[in-house]
ZAMARGU-4260 file (C-alpha; in steps of 0.2 Angstrom, whole numbers, plus 5000, padded with zeros to 4 digits):
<rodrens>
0) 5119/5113/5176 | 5122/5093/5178 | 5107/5084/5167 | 5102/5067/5173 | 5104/5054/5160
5) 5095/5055/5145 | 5089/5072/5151 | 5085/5083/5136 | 5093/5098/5133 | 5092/5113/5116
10) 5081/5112/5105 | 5075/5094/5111 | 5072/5102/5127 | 5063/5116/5121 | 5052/5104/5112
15) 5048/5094/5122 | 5042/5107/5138 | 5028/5115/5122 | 5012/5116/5130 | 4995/5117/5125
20) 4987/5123/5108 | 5004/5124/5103 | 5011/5108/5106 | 4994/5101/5095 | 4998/5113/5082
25) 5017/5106/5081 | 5011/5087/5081 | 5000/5090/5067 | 5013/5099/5057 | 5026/5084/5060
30) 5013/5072/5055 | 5012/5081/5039 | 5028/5082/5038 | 5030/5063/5039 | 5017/5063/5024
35) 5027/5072/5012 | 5040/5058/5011 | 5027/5044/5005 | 5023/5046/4984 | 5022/5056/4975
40) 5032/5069/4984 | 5044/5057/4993 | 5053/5071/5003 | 5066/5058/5013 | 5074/5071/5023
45) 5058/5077/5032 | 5056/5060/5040 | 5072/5064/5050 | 5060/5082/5056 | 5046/5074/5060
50) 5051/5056/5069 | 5065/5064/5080 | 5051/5079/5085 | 5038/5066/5088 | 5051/5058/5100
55) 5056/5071/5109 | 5036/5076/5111 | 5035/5060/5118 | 5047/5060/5129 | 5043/5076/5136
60) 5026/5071/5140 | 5022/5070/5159 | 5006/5059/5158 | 5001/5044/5148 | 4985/5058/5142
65) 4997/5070/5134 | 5007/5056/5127 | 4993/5048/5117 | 4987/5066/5112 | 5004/5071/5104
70) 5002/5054/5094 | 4983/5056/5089 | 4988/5073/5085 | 5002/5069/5074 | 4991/5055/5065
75) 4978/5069/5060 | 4992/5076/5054 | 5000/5062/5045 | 4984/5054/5039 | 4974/5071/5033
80) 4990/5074/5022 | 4993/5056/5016 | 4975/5052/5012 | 4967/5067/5007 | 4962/5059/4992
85) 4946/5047/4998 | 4938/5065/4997 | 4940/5066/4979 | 4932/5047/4977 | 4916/5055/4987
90) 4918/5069/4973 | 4913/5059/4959 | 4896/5061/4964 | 4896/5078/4971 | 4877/5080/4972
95) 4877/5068/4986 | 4893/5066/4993 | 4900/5082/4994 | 4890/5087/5010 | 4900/5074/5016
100) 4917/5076/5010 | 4925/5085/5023 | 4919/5073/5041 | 4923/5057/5030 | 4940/5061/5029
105) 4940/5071/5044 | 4931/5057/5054 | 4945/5045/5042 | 4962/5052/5050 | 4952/5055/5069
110) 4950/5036/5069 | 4967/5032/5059 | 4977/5041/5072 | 4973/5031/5086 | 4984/5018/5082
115) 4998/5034/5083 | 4989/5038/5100 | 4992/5021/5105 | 5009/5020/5099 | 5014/5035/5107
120) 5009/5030/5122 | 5018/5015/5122 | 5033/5026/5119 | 5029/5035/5134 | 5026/5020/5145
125) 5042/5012/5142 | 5052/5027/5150 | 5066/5025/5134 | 5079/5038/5132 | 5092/5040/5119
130) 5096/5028/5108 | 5083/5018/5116 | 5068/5032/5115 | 5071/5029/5095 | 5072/5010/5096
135) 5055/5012/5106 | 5048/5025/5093 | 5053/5012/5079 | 5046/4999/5086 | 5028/5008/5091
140) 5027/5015/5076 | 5030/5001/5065 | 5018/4988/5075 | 5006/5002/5074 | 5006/5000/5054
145) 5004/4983/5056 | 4989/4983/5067 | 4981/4997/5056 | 4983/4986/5043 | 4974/4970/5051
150) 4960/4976/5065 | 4942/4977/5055 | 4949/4970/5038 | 4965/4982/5038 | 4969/4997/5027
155) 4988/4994/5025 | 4989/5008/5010 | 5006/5019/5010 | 5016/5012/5025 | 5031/5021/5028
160) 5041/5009/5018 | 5033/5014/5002 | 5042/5031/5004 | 5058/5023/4997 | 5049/5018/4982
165) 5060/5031/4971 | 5075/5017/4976 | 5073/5001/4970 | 5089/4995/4980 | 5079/5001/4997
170) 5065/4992/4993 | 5072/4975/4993 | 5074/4974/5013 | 5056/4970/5009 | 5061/4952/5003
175) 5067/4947/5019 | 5055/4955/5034 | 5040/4962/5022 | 5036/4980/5020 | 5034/4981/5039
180) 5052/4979/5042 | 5057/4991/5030 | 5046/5004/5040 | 5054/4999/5054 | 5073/5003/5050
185) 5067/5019/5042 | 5059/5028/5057 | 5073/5019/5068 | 5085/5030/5058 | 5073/5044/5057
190) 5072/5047/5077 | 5090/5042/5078 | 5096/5061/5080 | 5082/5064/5095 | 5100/5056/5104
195) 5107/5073/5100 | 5098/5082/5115 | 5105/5070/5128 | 5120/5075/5139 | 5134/5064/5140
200) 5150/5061/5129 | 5148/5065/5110 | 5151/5046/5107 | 5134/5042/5118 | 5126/5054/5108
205) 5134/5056/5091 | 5137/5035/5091 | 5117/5029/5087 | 5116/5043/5075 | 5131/5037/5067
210) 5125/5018/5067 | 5108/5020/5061 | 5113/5029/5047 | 5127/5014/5042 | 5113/5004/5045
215) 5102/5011/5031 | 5118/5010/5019 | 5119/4992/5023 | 5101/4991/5018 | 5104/4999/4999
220) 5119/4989/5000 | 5111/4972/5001 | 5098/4977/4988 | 5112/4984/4977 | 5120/4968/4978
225) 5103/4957/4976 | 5099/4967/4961 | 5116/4966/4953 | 5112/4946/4953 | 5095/4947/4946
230) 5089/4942/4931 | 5081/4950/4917 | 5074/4935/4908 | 5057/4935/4902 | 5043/4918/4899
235) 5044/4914/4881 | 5031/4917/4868 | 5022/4928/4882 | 5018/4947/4877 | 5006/4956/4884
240) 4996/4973/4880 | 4989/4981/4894 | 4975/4994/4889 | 4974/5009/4900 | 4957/5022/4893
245) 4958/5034/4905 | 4938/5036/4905 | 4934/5049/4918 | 4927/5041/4935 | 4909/5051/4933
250) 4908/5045/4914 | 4910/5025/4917 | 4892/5021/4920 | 4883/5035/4912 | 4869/5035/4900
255) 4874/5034/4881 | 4892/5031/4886 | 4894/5011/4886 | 4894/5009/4868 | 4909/5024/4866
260) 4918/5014/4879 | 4917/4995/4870 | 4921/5005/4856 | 4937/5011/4863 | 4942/4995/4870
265) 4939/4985/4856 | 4950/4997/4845 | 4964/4998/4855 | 4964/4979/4856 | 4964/4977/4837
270) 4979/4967/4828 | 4987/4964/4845 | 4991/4946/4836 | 4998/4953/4821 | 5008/4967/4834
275) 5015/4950/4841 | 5005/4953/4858 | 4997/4936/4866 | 4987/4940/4878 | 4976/4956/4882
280) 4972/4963/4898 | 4957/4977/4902 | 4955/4985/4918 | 4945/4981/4933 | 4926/4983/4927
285) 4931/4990/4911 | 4915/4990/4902 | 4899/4998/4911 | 4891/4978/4906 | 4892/4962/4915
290) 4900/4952/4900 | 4896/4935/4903 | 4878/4940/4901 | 4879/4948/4887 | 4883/4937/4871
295) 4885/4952/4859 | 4900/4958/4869 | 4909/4942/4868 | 4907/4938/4852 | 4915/4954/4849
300) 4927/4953/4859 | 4931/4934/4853 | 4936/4944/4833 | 4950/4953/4843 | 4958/4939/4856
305) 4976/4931/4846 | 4974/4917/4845 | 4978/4902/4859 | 4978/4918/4869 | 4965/4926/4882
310) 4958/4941/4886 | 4959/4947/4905 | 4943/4959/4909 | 4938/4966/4926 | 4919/4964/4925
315) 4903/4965/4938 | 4896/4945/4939 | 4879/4940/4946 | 4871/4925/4948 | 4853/4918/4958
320) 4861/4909/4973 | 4847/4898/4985 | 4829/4907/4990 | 4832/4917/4973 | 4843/4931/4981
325) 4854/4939/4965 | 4869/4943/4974 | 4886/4952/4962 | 4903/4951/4963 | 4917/4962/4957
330) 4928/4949/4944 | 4940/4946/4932 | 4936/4935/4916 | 4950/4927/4906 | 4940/4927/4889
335) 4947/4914/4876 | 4948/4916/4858 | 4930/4908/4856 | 4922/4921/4866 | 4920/4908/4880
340) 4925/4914/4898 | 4936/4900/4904 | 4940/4907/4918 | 4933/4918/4935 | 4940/4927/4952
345) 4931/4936/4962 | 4937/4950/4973 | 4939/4944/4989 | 4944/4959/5001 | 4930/4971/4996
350) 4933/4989/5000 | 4922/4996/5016 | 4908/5010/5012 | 4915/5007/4992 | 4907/4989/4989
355) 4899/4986/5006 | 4892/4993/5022 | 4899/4987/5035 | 4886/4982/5048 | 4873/4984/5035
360) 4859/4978/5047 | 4865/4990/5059 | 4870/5005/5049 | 4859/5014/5034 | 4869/5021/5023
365) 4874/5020/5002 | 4888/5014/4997 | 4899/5024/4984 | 4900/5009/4968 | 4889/5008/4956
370) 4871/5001/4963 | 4864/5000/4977 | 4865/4981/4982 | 4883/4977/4991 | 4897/4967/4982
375) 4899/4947/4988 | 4917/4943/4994 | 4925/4928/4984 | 4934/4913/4992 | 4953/4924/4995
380) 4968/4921/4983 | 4967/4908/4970 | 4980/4900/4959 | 4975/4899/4940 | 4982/4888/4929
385) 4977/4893/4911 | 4984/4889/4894 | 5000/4900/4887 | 5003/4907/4904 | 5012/4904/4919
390) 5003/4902/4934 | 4994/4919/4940 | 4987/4925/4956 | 4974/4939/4952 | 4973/4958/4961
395) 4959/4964/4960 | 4962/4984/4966 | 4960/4986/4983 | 4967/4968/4985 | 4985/4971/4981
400) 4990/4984/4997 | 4989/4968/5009 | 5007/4961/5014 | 5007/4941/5016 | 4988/4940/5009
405) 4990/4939/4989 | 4995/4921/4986 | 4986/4905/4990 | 4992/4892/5003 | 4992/4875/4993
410) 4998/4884/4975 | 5013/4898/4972 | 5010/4912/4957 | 5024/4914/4944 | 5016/4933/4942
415) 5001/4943/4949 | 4989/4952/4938 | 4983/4965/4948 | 4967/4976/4938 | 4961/4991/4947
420) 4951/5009/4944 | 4961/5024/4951 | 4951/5034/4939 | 4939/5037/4958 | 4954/5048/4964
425) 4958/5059/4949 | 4976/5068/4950 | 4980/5067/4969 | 4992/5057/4980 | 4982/5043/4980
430) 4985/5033/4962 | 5003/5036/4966 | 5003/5027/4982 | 4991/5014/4979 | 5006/5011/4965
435) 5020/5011/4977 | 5011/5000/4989 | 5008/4987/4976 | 5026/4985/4971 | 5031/4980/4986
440) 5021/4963/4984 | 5033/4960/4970 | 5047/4960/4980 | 5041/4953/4996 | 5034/4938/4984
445) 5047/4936/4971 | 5034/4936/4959 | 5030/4949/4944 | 5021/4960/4945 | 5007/4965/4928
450) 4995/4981/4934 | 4980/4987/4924 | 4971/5002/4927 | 4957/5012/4919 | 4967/5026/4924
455) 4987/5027/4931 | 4996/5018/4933 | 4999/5003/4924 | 5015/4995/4922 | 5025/4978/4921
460) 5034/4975/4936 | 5049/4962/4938 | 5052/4949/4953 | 5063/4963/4961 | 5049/4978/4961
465) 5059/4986/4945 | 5047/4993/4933 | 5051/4988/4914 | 5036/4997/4906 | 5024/5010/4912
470) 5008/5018/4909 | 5006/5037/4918 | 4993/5045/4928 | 4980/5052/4914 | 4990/5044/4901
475) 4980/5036/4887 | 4986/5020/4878 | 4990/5003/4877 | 5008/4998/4885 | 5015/4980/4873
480) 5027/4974/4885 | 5035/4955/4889 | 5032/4945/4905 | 5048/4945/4918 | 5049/4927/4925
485) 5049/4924/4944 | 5064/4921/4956 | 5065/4901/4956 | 5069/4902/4974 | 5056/4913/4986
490) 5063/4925/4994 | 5062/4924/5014 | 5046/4936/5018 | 5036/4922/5005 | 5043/4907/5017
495) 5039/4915/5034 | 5025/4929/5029 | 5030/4939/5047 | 5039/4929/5055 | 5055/4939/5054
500) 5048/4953/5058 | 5041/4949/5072 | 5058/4942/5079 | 5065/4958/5073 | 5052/4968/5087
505) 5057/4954/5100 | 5074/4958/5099 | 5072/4979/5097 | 5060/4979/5115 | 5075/4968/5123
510) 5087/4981/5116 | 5075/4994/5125 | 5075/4986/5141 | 5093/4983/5143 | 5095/5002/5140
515) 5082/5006/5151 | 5092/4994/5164 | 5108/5003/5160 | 5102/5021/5161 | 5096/5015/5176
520) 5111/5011/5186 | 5118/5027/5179 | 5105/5035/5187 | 5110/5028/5206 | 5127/5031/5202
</rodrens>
């Protein structure tokens, strides 16, 4: 039988003509599949399963309906199996939240998976085949991520890029177009061996499989070569301890516990000077307090901070603003030796349904934080200058899984401090990627990288992304460890945020379209 160009046959064939039930069922199975290669599991291979499936799905669809479906479909899979973990936040507090557990996260991937549907469709719409149906997949896929994690303040957690995270020479492709470009060349090769159902001669079809994978060597190449040129060096006179307690989520803000937990605290920060430590961070809201109103607390904390150092300290903040409304804020103190706070940032990208309700004179519903009042946003990232250190920028949790968004516009960081909690998602997926996807604003930045949780994972991270010290999930301790300097030139995703990217996506659709023209003429012929 003679097969029109791009025409596909076996297994691609078979695939593509599934209809009905089965077809959703297979979608779904791929989007899980996809999932399995982002931390902690980060099963690579199955990326090559699930992207040339989903293409071949989506070329085989016959209407822009079934094309969105087999995307939404597979993002139900993909996100039900990448973020099953909120679940475990609503946990916490099972007495209320449990009821509730299942359409959250439900409701979560439904809504997540549009952006797939979309992509999908897009896919569809363009009429790629071969090469070209991958090149249009990679492209979708990846401006998809990207739109995910702008439209109604963006949830970028866990791109596809962070599934490289076991491969510190992968990761730096991040340096030059960001993590979104990394995503891209990743699913580019992934869909690459959908060519392998065409007809034609082996070349048109073994060729792009050939030439996407060459092209993810050249990528650990140039990382392989970048890291063999990078420095180890560390600031001078700079050690830090990073305390990671490991207090149970439900525990934090019980009754009779806040004086256990300064306790701990205040004993695992003891003799850090004469330990040769510095400076002292604590995780984000470490102590069930708000410790800049409460003078007992820093007067204590004033009898362990080294001298000519400071003590980091996530921690709630209030204050009476105009008509006598108290309104809070989720901050970080830098706490001198005198007990004085010299320092303050608050969280500026708060977490939707965690430390504000959306919509809140439109929707009635509680919010899953501590109190009942919602969190105030503070100004965005913020340069600090402060004695002994280099200049930081401060994460606060949530904050540090936004490419492009973590470093002021008038002043460049020489390291990031990001604080968080993961202690809200207990042993799942979700400390591990919320990890993962703050390394990558190491690389993309050039900047280190110092990560403080209440629970897993802390860790030092250099300019390249490399960890040089770590802290594990449900580990408890304190981790003494230098501070890596920053690269003295930026890299090119901290010059031109996007930029690159974006020309990278310009030049893939008029790859696309040129094949399209070309498959085309074959066609008439």
């Amino acid at each position: 039988m003679i097969r029109r160009p791009g025409e596909l046959a076996g297994l691609g064939g078979r695939i593509a003509r599934i209809s009905g039930w089965r077809r959703a069922l297979l979608a779904v199975g791929l989007g899980v599949a996809a999932a399995a290669a982002l931390p902690p599991i980060h099963a690579l291979p199955l990326l090559i399963v699930a992207f040339t499936g989903l293409a071949w799905m989506a070329a085989g669809s016959r209407s822009v309906w079934r094309a969105f479906l087999v995307g939404w479909w597979f993002g139900i899979g993909h996100f039900l199996a990448a973020f099953y973990w909120i679940g475990a936040a609503l946990l916490t507090d099972p007495e209320r939240y449990a009821i509730v557990v299942v359409p959250v996260v439900l409701g979560m991937a439904a809504g997540l998976a549009l952006f797939i549907g979309a992509a999908v469709t897009l896919v569809h719409l363009s009429r790629a085949r071969g090469a070209g149906l991958a090149l249009a997949l990679a492209i979708a896929w990846s401006l998809a991520e990207w739109l995910r994690g702008h439209i109604l303040s963006g949830f970028p957690m866990t791109p596809l890029g962070t599934a490289w995270a076991p491969l510190d020479a992968m990761l730096q492709v991040s340096a030059l177009g960001g993590v979104w470009s990394l995503g891209l060349i990743t699913v580019l090769a992934a869909a690459m061996p959908s060519c392998l159902a065409t007809g034609g001669k082996p070349v048109r079809r073994w060729g792009p499989v050939v030439g996407a994978a060459a092209m993810l060597v050249a990528a650990g190449l140039y990382g392989a070569v970048r890291l063999a040129g990078a420095s180890e060096a560390n600031v001078p006179e700079v050690r830090l301890r990073l305390v990671q307690p490991s207090i149970a989520q439900e525990l934090k803000w019980q009754a009779g516990q806040g004086e256990a937990i300064v306790e701990h605290y205040l004993a695992a920060s003891a003799n850090a000077a004469a330990e040769g430590v510095s400076h002292i961070v604590w995780p984000e809201s470490a102590l069930p307090y708000r410790v800049a109103e409460e003078p007992a607390l820093l007067e204590a904390i004033a009898r362990i901070v080294p001298r000519d150092g400071l003590l980091f300290t996530g921690s709630v903040r209030s204050a009476i603003r105009d008509g006598g409304e108290r309104r809070y804020w989720n901050s970080l103190f830098a706490i001198d030796a005198q007990g004085a706070p010299i320092a303050v940032y608050d969280k500026a990208h708060l977490v939707p349904f965690g430390e504000y309700i959306p919509f809140r004179s439109l929707v009635s519903a509680v919010k899953l934080t501590y109190g009942a009042v919602d969190f105030s946003a503070g100004s965005g990232p913020v340069t600090l200058l402060l004695p002994g250190l280099p200049a930081l920028s401060v994460l606060i949790c949530y904050e540090a899984i936004f490419p492009g968004a973590v470093v002021a516009d008038d002043a460049r960081p020489e390291w990031f401090l990001n604080i968080t909690n993961d202690a809200w998602f207990g042993m799942t997926s979700g400390p591990y990627q919320h990890f993962a996807s703050a390394r990558l604003r190491a690389v993309e930045e050039g900047v280190p990288l110092v990560r403080a949780a209440n629970n897993g994972i802390s860790a030092v991270l250099d300019a390249h992304g490399r960890i040089t010290a770590r802290l594990g999930l449900n580990e408890q301790g304190v981790l003494d460890a230098p501070l890596p300097v920053a690269l003295e030139t930026p890299p090119l995703y901290a010059r031109f945020g996007d930029g690159l990217y974006f020309i990278l996506l310009l030049v893939g659709a008029l790859v696309v379209l040129t094949l399209n023209y070309r498959s085309q003429i074959l066609t008439k012929k």
